[in-house]
C-alpha positions as CSV (number, residue, x, y, z in Angstrom):
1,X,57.6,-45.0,40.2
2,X,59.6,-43.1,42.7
3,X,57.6,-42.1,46.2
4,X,55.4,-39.1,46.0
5,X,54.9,-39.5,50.0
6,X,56.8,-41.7,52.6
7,X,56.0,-41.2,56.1
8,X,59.3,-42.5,57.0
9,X,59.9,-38.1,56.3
10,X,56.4,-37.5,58.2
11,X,56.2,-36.5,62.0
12,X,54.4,-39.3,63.6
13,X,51.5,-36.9,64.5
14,X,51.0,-35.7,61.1
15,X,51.0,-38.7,58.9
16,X,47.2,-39.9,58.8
17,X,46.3,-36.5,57.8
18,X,48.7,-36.0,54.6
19,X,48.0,-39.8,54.1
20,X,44.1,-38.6,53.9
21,X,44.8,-35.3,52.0
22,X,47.3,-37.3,49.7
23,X,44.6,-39.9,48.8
24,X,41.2,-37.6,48.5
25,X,43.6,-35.6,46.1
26,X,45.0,-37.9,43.4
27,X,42.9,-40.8,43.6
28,X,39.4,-41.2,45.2
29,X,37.7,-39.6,48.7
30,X,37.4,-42.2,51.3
31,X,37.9,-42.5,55.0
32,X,41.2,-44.6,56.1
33,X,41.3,-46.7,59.4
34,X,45.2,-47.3,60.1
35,X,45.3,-50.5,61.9
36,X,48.8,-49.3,64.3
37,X,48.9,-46.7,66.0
38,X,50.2,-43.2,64.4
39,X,54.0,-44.0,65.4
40,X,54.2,-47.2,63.6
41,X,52.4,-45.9,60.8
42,X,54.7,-47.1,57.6
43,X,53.1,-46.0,54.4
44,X,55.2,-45.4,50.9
45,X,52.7,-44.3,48.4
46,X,53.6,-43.9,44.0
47,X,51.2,-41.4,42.9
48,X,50.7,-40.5,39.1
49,X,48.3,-40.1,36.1
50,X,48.3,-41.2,32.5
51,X,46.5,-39.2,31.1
52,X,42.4,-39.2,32.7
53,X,43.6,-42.4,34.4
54,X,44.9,-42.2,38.3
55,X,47.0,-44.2,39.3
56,X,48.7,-45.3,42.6
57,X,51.2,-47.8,44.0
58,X,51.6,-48.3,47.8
59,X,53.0,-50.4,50.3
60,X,51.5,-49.9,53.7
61,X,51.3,-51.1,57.3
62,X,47.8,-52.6,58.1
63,X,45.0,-50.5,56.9
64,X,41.2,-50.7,56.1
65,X,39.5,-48.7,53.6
66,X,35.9,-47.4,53.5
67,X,33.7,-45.7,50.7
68,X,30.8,-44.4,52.7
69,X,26.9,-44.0,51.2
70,X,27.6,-40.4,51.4
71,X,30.9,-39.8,49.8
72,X,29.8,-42.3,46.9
73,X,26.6,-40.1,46.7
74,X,28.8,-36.9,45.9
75,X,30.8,-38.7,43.3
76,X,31.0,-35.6,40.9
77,X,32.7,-37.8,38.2
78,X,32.1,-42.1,38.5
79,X,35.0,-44.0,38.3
80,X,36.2,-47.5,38.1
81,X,39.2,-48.8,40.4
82,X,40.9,-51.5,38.9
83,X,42.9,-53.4,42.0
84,X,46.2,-55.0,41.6
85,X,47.3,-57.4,44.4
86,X,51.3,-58.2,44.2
87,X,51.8,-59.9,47.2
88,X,49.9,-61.1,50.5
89,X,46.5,-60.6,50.8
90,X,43.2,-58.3,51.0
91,X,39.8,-58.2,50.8
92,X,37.2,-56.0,48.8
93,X,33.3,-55.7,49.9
94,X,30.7,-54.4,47.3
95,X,27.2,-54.9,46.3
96,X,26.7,-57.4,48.8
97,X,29.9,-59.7,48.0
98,X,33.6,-60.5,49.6
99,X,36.4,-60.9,47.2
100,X,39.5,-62.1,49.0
101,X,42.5,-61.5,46.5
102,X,45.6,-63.3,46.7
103,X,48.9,-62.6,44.5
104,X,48.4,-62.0,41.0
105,X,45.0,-61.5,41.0
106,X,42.9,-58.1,40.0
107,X,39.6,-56.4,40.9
108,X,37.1,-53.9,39.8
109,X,34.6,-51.5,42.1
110,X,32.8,-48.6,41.3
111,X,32.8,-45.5,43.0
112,X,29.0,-44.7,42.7
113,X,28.5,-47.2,45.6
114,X,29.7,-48.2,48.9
115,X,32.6,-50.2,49.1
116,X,35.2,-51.8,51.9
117,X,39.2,-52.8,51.4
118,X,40.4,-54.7,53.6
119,X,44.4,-55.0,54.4
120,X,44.7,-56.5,57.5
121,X,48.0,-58.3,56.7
122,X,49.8,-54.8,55.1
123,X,49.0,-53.5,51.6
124,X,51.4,-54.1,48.4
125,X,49.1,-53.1,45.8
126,X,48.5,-51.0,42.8
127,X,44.9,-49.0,42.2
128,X,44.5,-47.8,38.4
129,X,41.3,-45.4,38.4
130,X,39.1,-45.4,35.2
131,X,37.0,-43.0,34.6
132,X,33.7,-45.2,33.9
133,X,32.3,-43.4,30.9
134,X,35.6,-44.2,28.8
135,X,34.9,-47.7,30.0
136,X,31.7,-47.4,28.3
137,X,30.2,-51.1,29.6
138,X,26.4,-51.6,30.6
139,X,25.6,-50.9,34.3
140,X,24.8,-54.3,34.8
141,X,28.0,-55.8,33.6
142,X,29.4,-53.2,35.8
143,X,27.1,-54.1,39.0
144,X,27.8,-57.5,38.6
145,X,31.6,-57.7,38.2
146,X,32.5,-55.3,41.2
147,X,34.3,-57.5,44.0
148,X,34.8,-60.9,42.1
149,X,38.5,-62.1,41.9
150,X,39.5,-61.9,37.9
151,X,43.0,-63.8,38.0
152,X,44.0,-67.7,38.0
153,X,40.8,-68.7,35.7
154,X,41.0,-65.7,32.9
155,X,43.9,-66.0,31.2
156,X,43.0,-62.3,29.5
157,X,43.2,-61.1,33.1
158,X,46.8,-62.6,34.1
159,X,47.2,-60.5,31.2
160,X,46.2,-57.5,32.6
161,X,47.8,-58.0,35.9
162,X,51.3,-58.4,34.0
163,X,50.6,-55.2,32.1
164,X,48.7,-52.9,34.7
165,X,51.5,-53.7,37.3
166,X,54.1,-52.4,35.5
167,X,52.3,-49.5,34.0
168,X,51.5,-48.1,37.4
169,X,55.2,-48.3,38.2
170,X,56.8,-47.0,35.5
171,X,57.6,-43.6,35.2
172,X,58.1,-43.1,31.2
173,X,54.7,-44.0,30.4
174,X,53.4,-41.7,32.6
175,X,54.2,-38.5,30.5
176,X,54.6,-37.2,27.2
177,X,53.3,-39.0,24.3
178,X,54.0,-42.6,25.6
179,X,50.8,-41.4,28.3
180,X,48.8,-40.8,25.3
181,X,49.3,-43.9,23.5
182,X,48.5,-46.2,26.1
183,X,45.8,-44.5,27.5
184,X,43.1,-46.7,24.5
185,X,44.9,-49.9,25.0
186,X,44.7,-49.8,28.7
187,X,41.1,-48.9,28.8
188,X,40.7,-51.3,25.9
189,X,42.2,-54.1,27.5
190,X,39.8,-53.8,30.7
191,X,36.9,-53.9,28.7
192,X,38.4,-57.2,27.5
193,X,38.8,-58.6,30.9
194,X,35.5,-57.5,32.0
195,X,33.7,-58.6,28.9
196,X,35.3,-62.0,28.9
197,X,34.8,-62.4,32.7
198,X,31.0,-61.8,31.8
199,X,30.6,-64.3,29.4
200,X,30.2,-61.4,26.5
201,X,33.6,-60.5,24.9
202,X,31.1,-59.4,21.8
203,X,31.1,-56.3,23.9
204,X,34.4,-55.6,23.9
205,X,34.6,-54.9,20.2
206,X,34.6,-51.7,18.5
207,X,37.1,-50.1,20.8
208,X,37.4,-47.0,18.5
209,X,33.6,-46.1,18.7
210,X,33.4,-47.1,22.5
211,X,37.0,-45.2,23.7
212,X,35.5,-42.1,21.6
213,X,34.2,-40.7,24.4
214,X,37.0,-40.7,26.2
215,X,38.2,-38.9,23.4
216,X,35.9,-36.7,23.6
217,X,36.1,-35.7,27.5
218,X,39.9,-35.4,27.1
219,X,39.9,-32.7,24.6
220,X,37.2,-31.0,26.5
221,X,39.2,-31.1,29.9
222,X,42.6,-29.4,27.2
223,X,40.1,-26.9,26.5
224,X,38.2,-25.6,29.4
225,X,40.2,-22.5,29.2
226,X,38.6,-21.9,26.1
227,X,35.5,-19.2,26.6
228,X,34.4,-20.5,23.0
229,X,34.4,-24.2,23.5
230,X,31.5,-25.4,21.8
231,X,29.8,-28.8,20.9
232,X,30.6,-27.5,17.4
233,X,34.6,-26.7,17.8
234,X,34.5,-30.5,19.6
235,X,32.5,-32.6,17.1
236,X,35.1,-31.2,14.7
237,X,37.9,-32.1,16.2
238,X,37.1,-35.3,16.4
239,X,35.5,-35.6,12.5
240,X,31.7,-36.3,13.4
241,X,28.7,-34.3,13.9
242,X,27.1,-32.4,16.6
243,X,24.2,-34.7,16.5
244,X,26.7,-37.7,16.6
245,X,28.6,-36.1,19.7
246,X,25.4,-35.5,21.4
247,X,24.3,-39.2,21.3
248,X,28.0,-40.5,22.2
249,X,27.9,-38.4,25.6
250,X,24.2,-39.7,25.9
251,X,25.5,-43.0,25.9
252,X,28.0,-42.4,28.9
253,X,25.5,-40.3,31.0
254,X,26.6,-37.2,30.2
255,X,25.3,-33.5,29.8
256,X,28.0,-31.3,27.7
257,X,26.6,-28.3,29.4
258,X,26.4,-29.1,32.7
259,X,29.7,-31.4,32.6
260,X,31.8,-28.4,30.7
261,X,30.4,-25.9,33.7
262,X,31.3,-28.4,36.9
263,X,34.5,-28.9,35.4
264,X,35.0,-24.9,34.6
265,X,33.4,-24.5,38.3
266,X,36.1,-27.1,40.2
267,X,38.7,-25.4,38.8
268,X,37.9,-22.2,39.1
269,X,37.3,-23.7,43.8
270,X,40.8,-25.0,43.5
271,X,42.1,-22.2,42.0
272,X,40.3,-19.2,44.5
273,X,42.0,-22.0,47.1
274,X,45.2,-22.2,46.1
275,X,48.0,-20.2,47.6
276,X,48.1,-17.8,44.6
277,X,44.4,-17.0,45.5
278,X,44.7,-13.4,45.7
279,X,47.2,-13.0,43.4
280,X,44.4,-12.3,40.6
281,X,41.1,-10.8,40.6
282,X,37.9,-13.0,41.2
283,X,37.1,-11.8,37.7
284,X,40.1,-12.6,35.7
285,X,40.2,-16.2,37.5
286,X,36.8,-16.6,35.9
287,X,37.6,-15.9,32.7
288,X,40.6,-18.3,32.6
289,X,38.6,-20.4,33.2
290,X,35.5,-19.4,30.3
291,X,33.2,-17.4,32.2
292,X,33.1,-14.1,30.8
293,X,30.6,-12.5,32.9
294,X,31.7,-12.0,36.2
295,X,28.0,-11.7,37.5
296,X,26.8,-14.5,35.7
297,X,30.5,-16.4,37.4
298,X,29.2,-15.8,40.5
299,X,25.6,-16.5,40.4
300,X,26.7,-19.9,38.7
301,X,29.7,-20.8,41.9
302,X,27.3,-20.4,44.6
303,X,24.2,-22.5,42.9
304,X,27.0,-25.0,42.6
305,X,28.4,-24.8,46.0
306,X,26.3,-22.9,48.2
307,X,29.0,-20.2,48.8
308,X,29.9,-17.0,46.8
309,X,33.8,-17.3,45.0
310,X,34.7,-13.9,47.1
311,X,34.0,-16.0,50.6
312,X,34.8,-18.9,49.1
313,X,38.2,-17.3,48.6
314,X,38.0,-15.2,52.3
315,X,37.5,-18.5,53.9
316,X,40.5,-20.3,52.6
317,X,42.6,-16.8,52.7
318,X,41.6,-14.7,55.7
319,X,43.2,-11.2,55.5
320,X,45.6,-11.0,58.2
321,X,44.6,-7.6,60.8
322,X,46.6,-5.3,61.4
């Protein structure tokens, strides 16, 4: 994966803030601690998606990385981090427990709670986010696998480390088709580390029933555009009924309603944000986005966010005075 930032191209006195804004936005919100100062800051970060999965490689001068009570609290979609250590060492804090990782080893934590990395030493390390409803595992398996080392004693996860490292590095599979055929495998094959590491690999079958609602989310995230997207138009598309769609997003803790409109809503932020903000009406970027009442658009943003879309809009594009 070629370098989507180096600071070596950064002024010194900009590079924790792009390092911050490049993180929040591709991977996960969290508050970075360089450990040199801004000067001596080296950071080379990979940053790519295959299709709902994030994914980032970096190589770093010391760092230490924290996922605060409150940033885990607004987690608008939960996610998985599957940790890939290539060389040296670091250190991951969750639910009470310290996992020091060494070469070759792999790690899980979720982002619905607090969490610590630790890379004293430098970081050379790959981070592969899973959304954790296509993971589809029981909160406690969950709970109780976040910061424990998976890697000499598993031979499933040397496994994984061998095929997660090179899939975060490798451009072709990042796009096109190849992303959407490796997209069930990969989530497939960290259920089977997971499960195995457990002590219950019986979970891990079925992979077509439990990757379904990854499925599922996927088409609905194509299709947001869509003012007509219903449960309907998506149990068909996927050969099952409404009732049977309903109980699959059950199972993963989701609302279709409410997870359709966050998703239209977020969209919608970015897009009043943007730098082609004013280039449309407030209106028309609604109904790109399927709300076809404007009044019923607005009502809906500022429930969600506390601000209307037009000074939502104002705030990020202040009219110049002339």
């Amino acid at each position: 994966m070629s370098p989507a930032l180096d600071t070596a191209f950064i002024p010194s006195r900009d590079r924790e803030e792009v390092i911050r804004n490049a993180v929040w936005k591709s991977m996960v919100a969290i508050d970075i601690d360089h450990g040199p100062a801004a000067e001596d800051i080296d950071v080379r970060l990979g940053l790519g998606t295959v299709g709902p999965l994030k994914i980032c490689s970096a190589r770093a001068t010391a760092v230490r990385m924290r996922r605060t009570e409150r940033l885990a609290r607004e987690d608008e979609e939960p996610a998985v981090s599957l940790g890939v250590q290539m060389t040296g060492s670091s250190m991951v804090v969750q639910n009470g427990r310290e996992c020091l990782l060494g070469p070759g080893d792999c790690v899980v934590y979720e982002s619905t709670a607090p969490y610590t990395l630790l890379f004293d030493q430098g970081v050379d390390h790959r981070f592969i986010l899973f959304p954790r409803a296509a993971l589809a595992l029981p909160d406690r398996l969950l709970r109780d696998i976040t910061a424990v080392p998976l890697g000499s004693g598993n031979p499933i996860a040397r496994l994984a480390f061998t095929y997660f490292s090179q899939l975060a590095v490798s451009d072709e599979l990042h796009q096109g088709a190849h992303a959407e055929t490796v997209v069930e495998p990969s989530v497939g094959l960290l259920r089977a580390v997971l499960t195995s590491q457990y002590g219950d690999s019986g979970l891990a079958r079925g992979p077509s029933e439990t990757t379904l609602s990854l499925r599922i989310t996927q088409y609905i995230r194509s299709h947001l555009a869509d003012p007509g997207l219903s449960a309907a138009q998506i149990a068909a598309a996927h050969g099952i009924s409404v009732r049977h769609l309903y109980v699959v997003l059950s199972r993963s803790g989701i609302s279709l309603g409410d997870w359709i409109r966050t998703r239209r809503l977020a969209e919608c932020r970015r897009e009043l944000a943007g730098p082609n903000g004013r280039l449309r009406t407030i209106a028309a970027i609604g109904r790109s986005w399927g709300f076809v009442d404007a009044t019923h658009f607005s009502k809906v943003f500022k429930r969600a966010f506390g601000i209307s879309p037009r000074t939502w809009r104002d705030q990020n594009h202040p009219r110049s005075r002339r």
